[in-house]
PyMOL CGO cylinders between C-alpha atoms (Angstrom):
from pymol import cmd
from pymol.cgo import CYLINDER

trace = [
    CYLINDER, 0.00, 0.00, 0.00, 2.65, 2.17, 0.89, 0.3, 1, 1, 1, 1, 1, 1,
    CYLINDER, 2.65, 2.17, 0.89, 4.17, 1.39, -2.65, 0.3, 1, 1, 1, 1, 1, 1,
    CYLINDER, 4.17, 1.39, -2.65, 1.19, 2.55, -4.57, 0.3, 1, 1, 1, 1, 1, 1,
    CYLINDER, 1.19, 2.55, -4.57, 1.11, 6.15, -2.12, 0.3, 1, 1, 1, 1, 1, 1,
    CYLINDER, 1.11, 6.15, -2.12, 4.58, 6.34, -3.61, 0.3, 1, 1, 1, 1, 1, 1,
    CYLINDER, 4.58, 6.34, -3.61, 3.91, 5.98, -7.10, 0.3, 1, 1, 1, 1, 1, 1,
    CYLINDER, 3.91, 5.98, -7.10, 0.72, 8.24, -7.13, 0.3, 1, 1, 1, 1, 1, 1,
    CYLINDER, 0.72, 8.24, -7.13, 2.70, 10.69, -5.43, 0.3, 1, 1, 1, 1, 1, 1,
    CYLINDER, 2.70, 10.69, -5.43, 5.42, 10.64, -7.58, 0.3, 1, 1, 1, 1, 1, 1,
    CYLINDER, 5.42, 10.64, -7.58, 2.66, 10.39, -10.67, 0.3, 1, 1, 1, 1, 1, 1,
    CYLINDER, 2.66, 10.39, -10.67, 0.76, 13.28, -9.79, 0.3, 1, 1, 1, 1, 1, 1,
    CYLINDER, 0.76, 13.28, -9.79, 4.35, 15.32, -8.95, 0.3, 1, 1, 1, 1, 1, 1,
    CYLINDER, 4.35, 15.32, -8.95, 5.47, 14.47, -12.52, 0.3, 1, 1, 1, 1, 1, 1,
    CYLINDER, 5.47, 14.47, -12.52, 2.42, 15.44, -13.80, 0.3, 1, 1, 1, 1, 1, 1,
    CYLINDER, 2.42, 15.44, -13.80, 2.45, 18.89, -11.86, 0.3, 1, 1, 1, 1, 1, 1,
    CYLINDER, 2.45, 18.89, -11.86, 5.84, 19.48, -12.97, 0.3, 1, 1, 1, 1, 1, 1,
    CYLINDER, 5.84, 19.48, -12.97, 5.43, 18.61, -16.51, 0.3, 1, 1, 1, 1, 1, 1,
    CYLINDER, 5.43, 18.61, -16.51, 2.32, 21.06, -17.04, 0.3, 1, 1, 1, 1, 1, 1,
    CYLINDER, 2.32, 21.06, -17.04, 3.87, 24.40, -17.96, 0.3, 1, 1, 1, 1, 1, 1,
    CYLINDER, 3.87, 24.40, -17.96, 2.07, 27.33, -18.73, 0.3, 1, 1, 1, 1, 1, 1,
    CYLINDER, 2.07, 27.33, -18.73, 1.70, 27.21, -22.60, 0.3, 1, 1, 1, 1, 1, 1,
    CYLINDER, 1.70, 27.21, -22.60, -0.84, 30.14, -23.18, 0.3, 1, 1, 1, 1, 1, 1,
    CYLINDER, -0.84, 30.14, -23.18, 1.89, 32.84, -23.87, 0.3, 1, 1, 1, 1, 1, 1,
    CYLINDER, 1.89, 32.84, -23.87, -0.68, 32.96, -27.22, 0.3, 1, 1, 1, 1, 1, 1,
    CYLINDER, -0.68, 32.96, -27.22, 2.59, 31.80, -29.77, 0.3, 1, 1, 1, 1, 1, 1,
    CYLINDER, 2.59, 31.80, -29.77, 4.52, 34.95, -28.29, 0.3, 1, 1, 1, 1, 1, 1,
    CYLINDER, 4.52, 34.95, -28.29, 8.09, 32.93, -28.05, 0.3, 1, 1, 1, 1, 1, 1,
    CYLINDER, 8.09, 32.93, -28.05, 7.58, 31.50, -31.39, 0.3, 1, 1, 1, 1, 1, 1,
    CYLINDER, 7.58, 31.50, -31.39, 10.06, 33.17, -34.07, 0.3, 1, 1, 1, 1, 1, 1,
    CYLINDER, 10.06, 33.17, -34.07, 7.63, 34.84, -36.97, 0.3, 1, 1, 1, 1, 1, 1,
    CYLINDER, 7.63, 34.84, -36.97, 7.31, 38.41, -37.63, 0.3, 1, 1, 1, 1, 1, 1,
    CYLINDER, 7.31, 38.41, -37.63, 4.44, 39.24, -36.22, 0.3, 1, 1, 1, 1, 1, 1,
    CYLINDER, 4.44, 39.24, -36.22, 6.16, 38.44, -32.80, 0.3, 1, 1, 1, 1, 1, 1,
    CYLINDER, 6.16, 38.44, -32.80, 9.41, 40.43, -33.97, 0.3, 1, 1, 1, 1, 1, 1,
    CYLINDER, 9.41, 40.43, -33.97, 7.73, 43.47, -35.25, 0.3, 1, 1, 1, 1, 1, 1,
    CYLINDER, 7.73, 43.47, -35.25, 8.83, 46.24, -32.43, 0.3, 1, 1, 1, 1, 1, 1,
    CYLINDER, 8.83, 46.24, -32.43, 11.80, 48.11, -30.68, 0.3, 1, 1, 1, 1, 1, 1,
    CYLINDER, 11.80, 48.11, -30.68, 14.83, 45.94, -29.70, 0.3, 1, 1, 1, 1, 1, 1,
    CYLINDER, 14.83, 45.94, -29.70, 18.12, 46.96, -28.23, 0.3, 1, 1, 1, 1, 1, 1,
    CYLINDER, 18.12, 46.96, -28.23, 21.68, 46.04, -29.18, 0.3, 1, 1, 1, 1, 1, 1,
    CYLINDER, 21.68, 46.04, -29.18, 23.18, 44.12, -26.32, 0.3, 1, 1, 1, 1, 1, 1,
    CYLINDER, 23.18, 44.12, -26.32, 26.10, 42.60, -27.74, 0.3, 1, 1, 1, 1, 1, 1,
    CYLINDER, 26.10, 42.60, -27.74, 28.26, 42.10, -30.44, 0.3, 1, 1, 1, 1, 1, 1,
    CYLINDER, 28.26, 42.10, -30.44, 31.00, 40.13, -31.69, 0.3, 1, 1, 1, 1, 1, 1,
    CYLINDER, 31.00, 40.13, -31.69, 32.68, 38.97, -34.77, 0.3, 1, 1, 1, 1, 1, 1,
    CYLINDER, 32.68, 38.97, -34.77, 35.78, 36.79, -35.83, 0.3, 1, 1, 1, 1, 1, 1,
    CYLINDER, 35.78, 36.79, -35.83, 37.25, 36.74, -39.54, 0.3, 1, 1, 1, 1, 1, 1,
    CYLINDER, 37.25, 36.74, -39.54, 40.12, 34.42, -40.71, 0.3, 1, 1, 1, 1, 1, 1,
    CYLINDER, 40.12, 34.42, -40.71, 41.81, 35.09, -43.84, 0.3, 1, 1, 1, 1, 1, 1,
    CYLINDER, 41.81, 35.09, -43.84, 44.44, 33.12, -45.66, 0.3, 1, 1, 1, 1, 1, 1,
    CYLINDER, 44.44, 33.12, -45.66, 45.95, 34.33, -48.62, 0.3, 1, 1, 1, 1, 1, 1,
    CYLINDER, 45.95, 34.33, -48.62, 48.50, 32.56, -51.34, 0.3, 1, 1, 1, 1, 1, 1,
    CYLINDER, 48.50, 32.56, -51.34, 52.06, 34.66, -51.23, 0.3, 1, 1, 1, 1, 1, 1,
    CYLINDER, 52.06, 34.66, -51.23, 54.86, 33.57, -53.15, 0.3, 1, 1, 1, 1, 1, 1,
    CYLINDER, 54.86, 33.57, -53.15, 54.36, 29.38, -51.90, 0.3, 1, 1, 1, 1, 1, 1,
    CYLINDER, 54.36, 29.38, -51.90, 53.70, 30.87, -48.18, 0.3, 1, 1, 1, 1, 1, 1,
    CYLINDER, 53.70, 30.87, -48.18, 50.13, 31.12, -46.60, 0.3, 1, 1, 1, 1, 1, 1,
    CYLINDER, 50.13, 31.12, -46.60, 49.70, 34.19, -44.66, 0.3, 1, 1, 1, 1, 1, 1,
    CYLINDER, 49.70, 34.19, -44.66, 46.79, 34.29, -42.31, 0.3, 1, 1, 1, 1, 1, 1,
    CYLINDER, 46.79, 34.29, -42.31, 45.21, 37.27, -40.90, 0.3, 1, 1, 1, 1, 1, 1,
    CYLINDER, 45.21, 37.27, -40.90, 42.71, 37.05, -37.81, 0.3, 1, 1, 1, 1, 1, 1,
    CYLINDER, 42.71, 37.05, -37.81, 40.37, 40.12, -36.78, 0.3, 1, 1, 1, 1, 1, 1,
    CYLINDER, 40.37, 40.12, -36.78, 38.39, 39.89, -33.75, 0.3, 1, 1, 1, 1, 1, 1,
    CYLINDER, 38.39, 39.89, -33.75, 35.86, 42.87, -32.84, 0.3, 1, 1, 1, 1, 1, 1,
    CYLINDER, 35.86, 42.87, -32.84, 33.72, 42.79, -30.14, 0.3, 1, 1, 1, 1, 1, 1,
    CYLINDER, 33.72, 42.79, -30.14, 31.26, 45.94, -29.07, 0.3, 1, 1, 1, 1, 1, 1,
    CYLINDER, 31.26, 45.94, -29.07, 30.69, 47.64, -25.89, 0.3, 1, 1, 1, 1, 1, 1,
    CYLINDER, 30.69, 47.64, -25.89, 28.84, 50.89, -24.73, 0.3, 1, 1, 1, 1, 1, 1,
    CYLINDER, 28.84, 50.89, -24.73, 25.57, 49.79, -26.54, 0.3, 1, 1, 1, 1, 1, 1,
    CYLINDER, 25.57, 49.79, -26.54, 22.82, 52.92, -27.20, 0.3, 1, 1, 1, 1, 1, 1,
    CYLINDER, 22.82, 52.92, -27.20, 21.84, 51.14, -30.56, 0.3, 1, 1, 1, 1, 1, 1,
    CYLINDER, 21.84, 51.14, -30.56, 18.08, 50.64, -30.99, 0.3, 1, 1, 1, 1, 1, 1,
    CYLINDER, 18.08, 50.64, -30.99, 16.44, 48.32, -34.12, 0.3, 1, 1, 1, 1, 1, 1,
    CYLINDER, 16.44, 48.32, -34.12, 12.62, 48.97, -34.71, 0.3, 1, 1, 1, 1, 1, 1,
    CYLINDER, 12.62, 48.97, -34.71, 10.78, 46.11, -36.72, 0.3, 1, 1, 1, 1, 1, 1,
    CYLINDER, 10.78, 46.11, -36.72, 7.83, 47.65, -38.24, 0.3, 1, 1, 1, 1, 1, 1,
    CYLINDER, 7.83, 47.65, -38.24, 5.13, 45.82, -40.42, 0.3, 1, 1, 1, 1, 1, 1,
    CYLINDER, 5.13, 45.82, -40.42, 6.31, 46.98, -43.38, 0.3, 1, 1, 1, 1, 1, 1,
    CYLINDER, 6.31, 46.98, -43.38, 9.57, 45.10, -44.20, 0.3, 1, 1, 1, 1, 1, 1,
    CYLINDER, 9.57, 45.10, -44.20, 12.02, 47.99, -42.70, 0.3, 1, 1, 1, 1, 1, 1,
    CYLINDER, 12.02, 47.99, -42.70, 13.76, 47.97, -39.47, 0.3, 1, 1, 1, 1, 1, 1,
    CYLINDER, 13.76, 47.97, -39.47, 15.22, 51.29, -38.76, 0.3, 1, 1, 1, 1, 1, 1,
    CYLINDER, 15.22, 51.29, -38.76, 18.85, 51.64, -36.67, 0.3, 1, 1, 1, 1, 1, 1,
    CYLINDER, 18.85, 51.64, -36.67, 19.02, 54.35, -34.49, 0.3, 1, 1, 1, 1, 1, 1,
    CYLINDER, 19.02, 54.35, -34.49, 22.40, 55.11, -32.28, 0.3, 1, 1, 1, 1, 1, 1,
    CYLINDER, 22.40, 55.11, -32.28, 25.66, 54.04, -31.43, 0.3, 1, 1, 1, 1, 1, 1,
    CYLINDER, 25.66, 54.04, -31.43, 28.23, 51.13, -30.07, 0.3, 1, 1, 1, 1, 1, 1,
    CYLINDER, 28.23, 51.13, -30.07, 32.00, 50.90, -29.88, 0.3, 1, 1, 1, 1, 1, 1,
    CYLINDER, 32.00, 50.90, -29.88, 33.93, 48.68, -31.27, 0.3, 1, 1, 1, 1, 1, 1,
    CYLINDER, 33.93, 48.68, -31.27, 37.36, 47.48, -30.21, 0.3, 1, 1, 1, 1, 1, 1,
    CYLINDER, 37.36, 47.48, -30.21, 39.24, 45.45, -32.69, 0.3, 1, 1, 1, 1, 1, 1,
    CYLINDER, 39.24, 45.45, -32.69, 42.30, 42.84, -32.69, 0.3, 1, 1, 1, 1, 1, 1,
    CYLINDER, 42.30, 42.84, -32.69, 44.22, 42.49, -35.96, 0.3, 1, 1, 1, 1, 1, 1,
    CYLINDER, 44.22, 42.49, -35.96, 47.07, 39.43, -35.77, 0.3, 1, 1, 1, 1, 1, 1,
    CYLINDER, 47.07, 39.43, -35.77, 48.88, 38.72, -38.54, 0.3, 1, 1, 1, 1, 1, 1,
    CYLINDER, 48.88, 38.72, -38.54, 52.13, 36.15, -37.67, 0.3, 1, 1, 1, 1, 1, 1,
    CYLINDER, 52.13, 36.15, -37.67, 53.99, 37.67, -34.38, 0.3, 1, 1, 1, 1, 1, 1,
    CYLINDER, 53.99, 37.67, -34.38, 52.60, 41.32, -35.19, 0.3, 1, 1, 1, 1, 1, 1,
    CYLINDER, 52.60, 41.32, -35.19, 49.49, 42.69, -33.38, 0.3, 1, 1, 1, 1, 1, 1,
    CYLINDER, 49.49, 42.69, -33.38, 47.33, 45.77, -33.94, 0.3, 1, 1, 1, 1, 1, 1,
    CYLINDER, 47.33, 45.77, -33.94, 44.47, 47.22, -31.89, 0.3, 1, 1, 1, 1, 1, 1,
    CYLINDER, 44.47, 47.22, -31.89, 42.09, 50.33, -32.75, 0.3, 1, 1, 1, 1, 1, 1,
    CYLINDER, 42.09, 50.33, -32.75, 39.12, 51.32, -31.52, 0.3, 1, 1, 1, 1, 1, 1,
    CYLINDER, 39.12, 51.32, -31.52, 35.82, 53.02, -33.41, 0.3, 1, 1, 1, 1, 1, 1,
    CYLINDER, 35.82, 53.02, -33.41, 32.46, 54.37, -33.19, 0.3, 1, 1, 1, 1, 1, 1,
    CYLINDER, 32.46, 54.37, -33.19, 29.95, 52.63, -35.44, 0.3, 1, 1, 1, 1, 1, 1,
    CYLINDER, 29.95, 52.63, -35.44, 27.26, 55.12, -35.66, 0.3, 1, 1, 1, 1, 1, 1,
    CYLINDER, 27.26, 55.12, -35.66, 23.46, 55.01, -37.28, 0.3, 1, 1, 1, 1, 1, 1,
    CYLINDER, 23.46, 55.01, -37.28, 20.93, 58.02, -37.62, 0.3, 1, 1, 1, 1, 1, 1,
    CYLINDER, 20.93, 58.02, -37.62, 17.86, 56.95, -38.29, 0.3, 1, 1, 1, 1, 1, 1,
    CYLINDER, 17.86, 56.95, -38.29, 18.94, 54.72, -41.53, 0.3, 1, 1, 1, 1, 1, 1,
    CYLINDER, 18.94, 54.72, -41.53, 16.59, 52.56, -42.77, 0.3, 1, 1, 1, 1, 1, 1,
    CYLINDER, 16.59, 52.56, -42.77, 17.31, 48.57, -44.03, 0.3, 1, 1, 1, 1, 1, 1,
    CYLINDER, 17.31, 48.57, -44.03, 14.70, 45.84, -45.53, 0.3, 1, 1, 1, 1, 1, 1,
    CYLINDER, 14.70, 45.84, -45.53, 14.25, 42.35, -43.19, 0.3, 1, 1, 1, 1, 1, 1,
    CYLINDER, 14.25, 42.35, -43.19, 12.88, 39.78, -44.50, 0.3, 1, 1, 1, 1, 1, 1,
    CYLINDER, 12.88, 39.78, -44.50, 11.87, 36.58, -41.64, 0.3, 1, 1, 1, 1, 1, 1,
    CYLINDER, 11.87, 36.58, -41.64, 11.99, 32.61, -42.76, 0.3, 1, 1, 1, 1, 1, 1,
    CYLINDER, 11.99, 32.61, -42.76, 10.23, 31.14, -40.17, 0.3, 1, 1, 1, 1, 1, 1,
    CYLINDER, 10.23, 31.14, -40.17, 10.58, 27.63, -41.43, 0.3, 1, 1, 1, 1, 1, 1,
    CYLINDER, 10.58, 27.63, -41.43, 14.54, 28.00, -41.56, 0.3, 1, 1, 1, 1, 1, 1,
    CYLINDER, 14.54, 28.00, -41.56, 14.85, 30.56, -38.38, 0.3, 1, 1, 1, 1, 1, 1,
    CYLINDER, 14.85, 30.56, -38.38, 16.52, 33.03, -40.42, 0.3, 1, 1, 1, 1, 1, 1,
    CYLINDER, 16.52, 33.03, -40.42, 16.51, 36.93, -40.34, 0.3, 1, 1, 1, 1, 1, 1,
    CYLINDER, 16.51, 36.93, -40.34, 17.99, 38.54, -43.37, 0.3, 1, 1, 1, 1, 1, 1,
    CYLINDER, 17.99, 38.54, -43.37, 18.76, 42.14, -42.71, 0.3, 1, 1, 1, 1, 1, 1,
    CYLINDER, 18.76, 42.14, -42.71, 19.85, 44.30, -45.74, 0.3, 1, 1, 1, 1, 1, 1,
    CYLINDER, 19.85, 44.30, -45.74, 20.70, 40.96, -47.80, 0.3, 1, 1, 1, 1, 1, 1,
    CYLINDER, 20.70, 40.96, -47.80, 22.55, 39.16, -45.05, 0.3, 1, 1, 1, 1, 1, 1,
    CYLINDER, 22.55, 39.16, -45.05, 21.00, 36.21, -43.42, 0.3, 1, 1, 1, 1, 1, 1,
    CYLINDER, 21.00, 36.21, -43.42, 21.49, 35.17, -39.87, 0.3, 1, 1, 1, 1, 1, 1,
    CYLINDER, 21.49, 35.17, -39.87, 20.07, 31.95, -38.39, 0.3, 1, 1, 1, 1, 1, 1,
    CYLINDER, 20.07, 31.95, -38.39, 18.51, 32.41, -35.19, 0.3, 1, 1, 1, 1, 1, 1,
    CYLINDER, 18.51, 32.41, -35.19, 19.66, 31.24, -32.20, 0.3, 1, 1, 1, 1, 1, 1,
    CYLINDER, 19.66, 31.24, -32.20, 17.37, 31.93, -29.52, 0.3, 1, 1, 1, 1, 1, 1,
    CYLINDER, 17.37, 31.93, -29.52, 13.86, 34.29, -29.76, 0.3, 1, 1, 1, 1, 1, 1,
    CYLINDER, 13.86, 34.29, -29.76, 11.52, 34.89, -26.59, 0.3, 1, 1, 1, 1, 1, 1,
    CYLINDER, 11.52, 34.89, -26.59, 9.31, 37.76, -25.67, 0.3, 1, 1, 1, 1, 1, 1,
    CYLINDER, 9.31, 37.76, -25.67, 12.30, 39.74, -23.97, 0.3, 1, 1, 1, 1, 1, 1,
    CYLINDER, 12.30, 39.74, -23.97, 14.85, 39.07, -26.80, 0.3, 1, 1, 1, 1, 1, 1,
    CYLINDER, 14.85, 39.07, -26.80, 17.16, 37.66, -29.29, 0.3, 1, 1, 1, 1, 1, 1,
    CYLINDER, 17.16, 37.66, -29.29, 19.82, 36.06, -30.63, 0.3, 1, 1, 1, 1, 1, 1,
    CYLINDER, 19.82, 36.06, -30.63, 21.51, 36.13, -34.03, 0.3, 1, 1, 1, 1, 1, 1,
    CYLINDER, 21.51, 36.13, -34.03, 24.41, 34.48, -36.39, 0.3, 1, 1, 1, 1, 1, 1,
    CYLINDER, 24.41, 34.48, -36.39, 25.78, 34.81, -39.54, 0.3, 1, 1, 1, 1, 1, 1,
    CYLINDER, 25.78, 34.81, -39.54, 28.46, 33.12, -41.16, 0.3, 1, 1, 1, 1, 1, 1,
    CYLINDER, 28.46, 33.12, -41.16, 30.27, 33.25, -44.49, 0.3, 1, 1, 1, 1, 1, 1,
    CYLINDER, 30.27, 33.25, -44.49, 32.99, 31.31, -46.00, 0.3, 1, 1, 1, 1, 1, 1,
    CYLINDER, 32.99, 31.31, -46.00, 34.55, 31.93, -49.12, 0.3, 1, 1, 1, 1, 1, 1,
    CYLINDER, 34.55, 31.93, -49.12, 37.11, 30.72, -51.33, 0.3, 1, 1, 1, 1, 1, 1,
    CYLINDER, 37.11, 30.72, -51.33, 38.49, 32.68, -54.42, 0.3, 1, 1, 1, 1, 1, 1,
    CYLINDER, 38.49, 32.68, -54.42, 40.23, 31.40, -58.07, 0.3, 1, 1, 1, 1, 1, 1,
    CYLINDER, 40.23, 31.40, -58.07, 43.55, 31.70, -56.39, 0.3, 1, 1, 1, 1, 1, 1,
    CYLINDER, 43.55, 31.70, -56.39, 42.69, 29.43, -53.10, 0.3, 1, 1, 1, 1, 1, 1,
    CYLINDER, 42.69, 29.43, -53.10, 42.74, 32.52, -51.17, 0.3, 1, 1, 1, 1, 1, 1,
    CYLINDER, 42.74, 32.52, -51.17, 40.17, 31.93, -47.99, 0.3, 1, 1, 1, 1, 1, 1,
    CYLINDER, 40.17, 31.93, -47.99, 38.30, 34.14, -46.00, 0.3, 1, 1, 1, 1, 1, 1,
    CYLINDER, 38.30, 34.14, -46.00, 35.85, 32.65, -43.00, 0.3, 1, 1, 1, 1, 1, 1,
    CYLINDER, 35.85, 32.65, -43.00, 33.45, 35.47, -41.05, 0.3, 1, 1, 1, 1, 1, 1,
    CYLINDER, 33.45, 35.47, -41.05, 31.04, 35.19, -38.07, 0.3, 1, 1, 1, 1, 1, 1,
    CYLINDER, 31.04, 35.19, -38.07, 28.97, 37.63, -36.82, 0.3, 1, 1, 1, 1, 1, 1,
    CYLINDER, 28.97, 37.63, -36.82, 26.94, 37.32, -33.04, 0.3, 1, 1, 1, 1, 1, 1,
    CYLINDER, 26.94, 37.32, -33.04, 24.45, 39.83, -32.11, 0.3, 1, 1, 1, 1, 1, 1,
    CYLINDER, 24.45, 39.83, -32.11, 22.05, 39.73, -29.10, 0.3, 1, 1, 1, 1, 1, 1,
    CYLINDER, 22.05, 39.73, -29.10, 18.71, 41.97, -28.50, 0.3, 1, 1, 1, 1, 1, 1,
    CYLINDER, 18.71, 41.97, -28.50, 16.78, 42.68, -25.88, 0.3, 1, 1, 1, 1, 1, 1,
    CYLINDER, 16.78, 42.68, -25.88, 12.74, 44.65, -25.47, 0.3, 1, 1, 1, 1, 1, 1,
]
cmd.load_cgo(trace, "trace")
């Protein structure tokens, strides 16, 4: 008897814990009706790796950027535009073989306006012809990646990676 407490016990516990609150009405599914508003720019990185052919010798060039003192604001509207409004910094790291060079820059945006274009089906946000997949998407926020790789005639290589993450 004691066995059978037990297991409806641990039954009805399961089935308490398993019963989550699934009438957020679709808002933490990824379409654009759920994307259309005002986002912030919380983060940013990006990595690029290029190899290039000289003489018989491959030289390869890695640039790392990665943002900081976000004021950057994207607005999704109905209409296929998402408008970038402010500014971020960007400190970048450009190693080439033993040599090292750092700088440091302002991206800014005034109001400019891009197309989007949302692929539900593949998670994908295209902004202004580039397409990132998306990583994570909930009520309070974002995630995005994009990645390119290309090789030229010559066997010259360059790999990019771009992360950015919004929040409401």
């Amino acid at each position: 008897m004691r066995k059978l407490k037990f297991v409806m016990l641990l039954a009805l516990a399961i089935a308490f814990v398993s019963c989550s609150s699934d009438d957020d009405n679709g808002s933490n599914k990824y379409n654009k009706e759920n994307l259309v508003g005002q986002y912030q720019l919380k983060s940013f990185d990006s990595k690029e790796i290029k190899i290039i052919e000289v003489e018989g010798f491959e030289i390869e060039t890695k640039t790392t950027s990665e943002g900081d003192t976000f004021n950057l604001s994207y607005d999704f509207a109905n209409n296929n535009e998402v408008t970038l409004n402010g500014n971020y910094r960007i400190e970048e790291v450009k190693k080439q073989g033993n040599n090292t060079s750092d700088s440091t820059y302002i991206v800014n945006y005034n109001e400019e306006v891009l197309s989007f274009m949302v692929n539900e089906d593949e998670k994908t946000l295209t902004i202004d012809g580039k397409e990132f997949k998306v990583q994570t998407f909930n009520s309070n926020g974002f995630k995005i990646r994009h990645t390119d790789v290309t090789i030229d005639g010559s066997g010259n290589s360059r790999e990019y990676e771009e992360n950015l993450r919004f929040s409401k």
